[in-house]
C-alpha positions, -999 to +999 in steps of 0.1 A: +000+000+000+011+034-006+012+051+024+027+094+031+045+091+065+045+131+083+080+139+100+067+167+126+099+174+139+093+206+136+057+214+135+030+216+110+011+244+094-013+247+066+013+260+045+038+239+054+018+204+042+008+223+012+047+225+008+061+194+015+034+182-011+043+201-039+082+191-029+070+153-035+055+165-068+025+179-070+022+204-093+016+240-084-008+243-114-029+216-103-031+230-071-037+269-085-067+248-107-081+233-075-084+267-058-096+280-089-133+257-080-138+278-048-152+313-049-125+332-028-120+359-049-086+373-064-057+358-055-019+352-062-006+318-051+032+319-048+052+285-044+089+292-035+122+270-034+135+283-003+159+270+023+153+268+062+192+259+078+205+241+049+177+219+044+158+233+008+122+225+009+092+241-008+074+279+009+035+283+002+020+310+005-013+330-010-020+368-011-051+383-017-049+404-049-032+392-086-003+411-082+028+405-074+035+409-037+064+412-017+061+373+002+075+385+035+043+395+050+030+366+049+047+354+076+034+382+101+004+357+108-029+367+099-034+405+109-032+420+072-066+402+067-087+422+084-118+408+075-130+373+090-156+347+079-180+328+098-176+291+101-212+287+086-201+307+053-167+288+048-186+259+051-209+268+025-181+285-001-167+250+000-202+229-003-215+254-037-179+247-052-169+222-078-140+208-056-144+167-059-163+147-031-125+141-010-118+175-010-153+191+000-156+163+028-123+167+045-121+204+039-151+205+057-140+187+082-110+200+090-124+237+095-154+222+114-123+209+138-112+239+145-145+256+150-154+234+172-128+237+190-128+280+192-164+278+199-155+254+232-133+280+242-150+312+236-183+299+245-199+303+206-220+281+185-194+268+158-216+276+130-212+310+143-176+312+149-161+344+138-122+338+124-095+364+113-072+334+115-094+309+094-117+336+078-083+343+060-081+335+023-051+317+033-061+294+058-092+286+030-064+276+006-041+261+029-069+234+038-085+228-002-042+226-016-034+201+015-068+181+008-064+182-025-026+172-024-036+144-003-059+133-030-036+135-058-007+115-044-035+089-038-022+072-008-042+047+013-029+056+043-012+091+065+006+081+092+022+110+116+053+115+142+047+128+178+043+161+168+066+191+186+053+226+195+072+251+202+071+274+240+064+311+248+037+329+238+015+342+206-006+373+200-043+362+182-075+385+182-081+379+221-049+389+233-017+366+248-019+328+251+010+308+262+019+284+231+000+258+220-025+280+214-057+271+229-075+261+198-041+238+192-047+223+224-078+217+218-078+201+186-050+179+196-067+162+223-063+122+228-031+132+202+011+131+216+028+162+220+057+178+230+073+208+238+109+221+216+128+250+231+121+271+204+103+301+213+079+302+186+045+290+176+050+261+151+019+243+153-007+261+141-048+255+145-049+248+108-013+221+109-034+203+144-067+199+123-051+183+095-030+160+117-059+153+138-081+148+104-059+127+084-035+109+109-041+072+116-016+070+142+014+093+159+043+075+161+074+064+148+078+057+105+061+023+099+078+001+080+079+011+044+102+014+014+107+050+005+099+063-028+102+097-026+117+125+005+095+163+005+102+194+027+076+219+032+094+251+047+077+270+073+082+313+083+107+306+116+146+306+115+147+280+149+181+274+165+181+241+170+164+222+138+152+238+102+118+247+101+106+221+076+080+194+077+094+162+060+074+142+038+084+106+035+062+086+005+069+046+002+051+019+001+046-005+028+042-044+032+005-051+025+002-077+052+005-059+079-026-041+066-053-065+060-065-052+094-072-016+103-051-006+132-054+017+165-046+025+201-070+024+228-065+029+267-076-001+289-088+014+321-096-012+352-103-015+387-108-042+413-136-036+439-150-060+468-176-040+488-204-026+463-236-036+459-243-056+424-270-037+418-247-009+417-219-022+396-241-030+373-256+005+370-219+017+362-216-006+340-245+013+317-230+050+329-197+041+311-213+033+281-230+061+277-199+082+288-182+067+260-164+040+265-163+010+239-165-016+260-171-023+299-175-054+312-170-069+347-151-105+359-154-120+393-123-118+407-109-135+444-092-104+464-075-102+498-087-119+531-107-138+508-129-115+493-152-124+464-151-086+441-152-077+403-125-060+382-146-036+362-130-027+328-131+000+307-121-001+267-118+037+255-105+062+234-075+077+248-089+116+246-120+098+269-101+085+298-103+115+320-142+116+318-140+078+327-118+081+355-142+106+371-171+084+365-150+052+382-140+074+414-174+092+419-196+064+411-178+032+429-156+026+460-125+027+443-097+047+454-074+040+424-072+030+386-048+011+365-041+024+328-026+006+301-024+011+258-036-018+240-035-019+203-062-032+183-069-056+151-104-042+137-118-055+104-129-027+080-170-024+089-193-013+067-235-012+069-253-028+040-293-028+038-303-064+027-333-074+016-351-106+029-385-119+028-396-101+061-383-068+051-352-047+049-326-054+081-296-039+079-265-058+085-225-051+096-202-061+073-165-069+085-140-067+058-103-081+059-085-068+029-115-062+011-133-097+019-160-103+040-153-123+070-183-116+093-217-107+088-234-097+124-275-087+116-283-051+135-302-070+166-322-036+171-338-041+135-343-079+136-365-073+166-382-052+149-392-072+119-399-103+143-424-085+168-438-069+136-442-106+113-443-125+148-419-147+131-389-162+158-358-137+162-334-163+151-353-170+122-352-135+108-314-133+117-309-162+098-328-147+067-301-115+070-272-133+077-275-154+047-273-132+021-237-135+025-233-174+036-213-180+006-188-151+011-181-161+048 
């Protein structure tokens, strides 16, 4: 599989990805024609071989305008555009364009990320979320070139390093933050980062969303065979690294991905003096807190005890809304954590017809083939109260469809 393997050694920004893509290949053309679809107005794109420390990578950057601009304001940040957009109208400027299905979807995505995550911290609807930042024309192209990028290279898979922030702090429209930036935070929850000694900013809201959107896991390079090397240059001169984003693009051994792949934190507890009744009500809580899984086995404890270890399967991002739920709702006065890593088929949902009716059924797919075929029990009920025909029956009728693929 061909898979694009993210280097954040030194952050990510918009224009940075857009970059580091273009220095694996993709043509600035293609990428002018792409922002061409969306109705932003007059613009000058301006790709530049540039050199950050040594290292000679490729600098993206837009300006409003067709002219020919001196590029070095750019890097001020955002202040020369003075006039924000609403979340609601970026949204829409990128649903009335002709950008393809991939690009419209994961644009979308991407600044829905970040709104969501400004309108946590302000206290604001995200529809109605108010940007300088992302109301920008060039946070708008910065998104549709790295989406569109993405889509062009046609890889199956973006896999990310730990990604490093820099320390201090940045000016935005509501005064100092210390670095990350709130909205950086934010988006980056349940994601690894660390802090550099580099007094700068070099994640941006725009470089966490499409980490956050994109990135199947944050770790070190998977095993691949590398094809091609990119560097997308940021604005900073940093002391102790060039400010470039490395693109890595190889392909990797398909076995290892006949399964889909992730991370999850395994939270448990052992507890010997609670009453069933209420173990079992937890049991429902963390469910609805969340979790993926909780389940509880008898366990022997000290002086003989009979108890249950409760456990808790969960995104990591989750854990601390979990945790709260364990110590306010049981006896417990401490947790164990661990990282498990998980094998998951591919699922999909496919409506089958049978004789009682339409049941909709989850497909798991290994590498494209169906190995299990599990009947939504909610919807078999359903059609058996309704044809008073036995559950098992009906499950049978859905399940069948695909006996011969299984």
């Amino acid at each position: 599989m061909r898979v694009l393997y993210l280097d954040c050694f030194s952050g990510i920004s918009g224009d940075m990805m857009v970059g580091a893509l273009c220095d694996l290949g993709i043509k600035p053309s293609a990428l002018e024609w792409e922002l061409s679809k969306i109705d932003i107005g007059e613009f000058h794109a301006h790709f530049e071989r540039t050199r950050r420390r040594s290292v000679e990578g490729v600098h993206f950057s837009i300006h409003e305008g067709t002219t020919h601009h001196d590029h070095h304001h750019h890097h001020d940040g955002h202040e020369d555009h003075a006039h924000g957009r609403s979340h609601a109208e970026i949204r829409r400027l990128i649903e009335e364009s002709s950008l393809s299905h991939f690009v419209k979807e994961h644009a979308s995505n991407i600044f829905e990320r970040i709104a969501i995550a400004e309108g946590k911290i302000h206290g604001v609807a995200p529809g109605a979320v108010e940007f300088h930042e992302i109301g920008a024309l060039d946070s708008i192209a910065d998104v549709v070139c790295a989406c569109a990028g993405l889509e062009q290279l046609s890889v199956g898979k973006v896999f990310f390093s730990p990604l490093n922030e820099g320390t201090g702090w940045v000016e935005c429209a509501h005064g100092k933050f210390p670095v990350p930036s709130l909205a950086t935070l934010e988006i980056l929850a349940g994601i690894p980062l660390t802090q550099i000694d580099e007094p700068f900013e070099l994640i941006t809201p725009t470089g966490a969303a499409i980490a956050a959107e994109f990135g199947v896991s944050f770790g070190p390079m998977p095993q691949l065979r590398v094809e091609k090397i990119g560097y997308g240059a940021g604005s900073r001169d940093l002391a102790s690294r060039p400010n470039v984003l490395r693109a890595v693009l190889g392909e990797t051994p398909e076995e290892t991905f006949r399964y889909e792949t992730d991370s999850i934190t395994r939270v448990e507890t052992n507890v010997d003096d609670l009453s069933p009744e209420i173990t079992g009500a937890v049991l429902g809580k963390l469910l609805d807190a969340g979790a993926l899984d909780a389940f509880l086995t008898p366990v022997q404890m000290k002086k003989n005890r009979p108890g249950v270890q409760l456990t808790v399967l969960c995104e990591d991002a989750k854990v601390p809304a979990i945790a709260d739920l364990l110590f306010a709702q049981t006896t417990s006065f401490g947790i164990r954590m661990d990282s498990v890593r998980r094998l998951k088929l591919e699922r999909r949902i496919e409506q089958v017809e049978t004789p009682f009716g339409k049941i909709a059924v989850k497909l798991g797919l290994r590498g494209g083939e169906i190995v299990q075929a599990a009947p939504e029990f909610e919807a078999c009920r359903a059609v058996s109260e309704k044809s008073g025909r036995p559950l098992r029956v009906i499950y049978d009728a859905a399940r069948s469809k695909f006996q011969g693929a299984l």
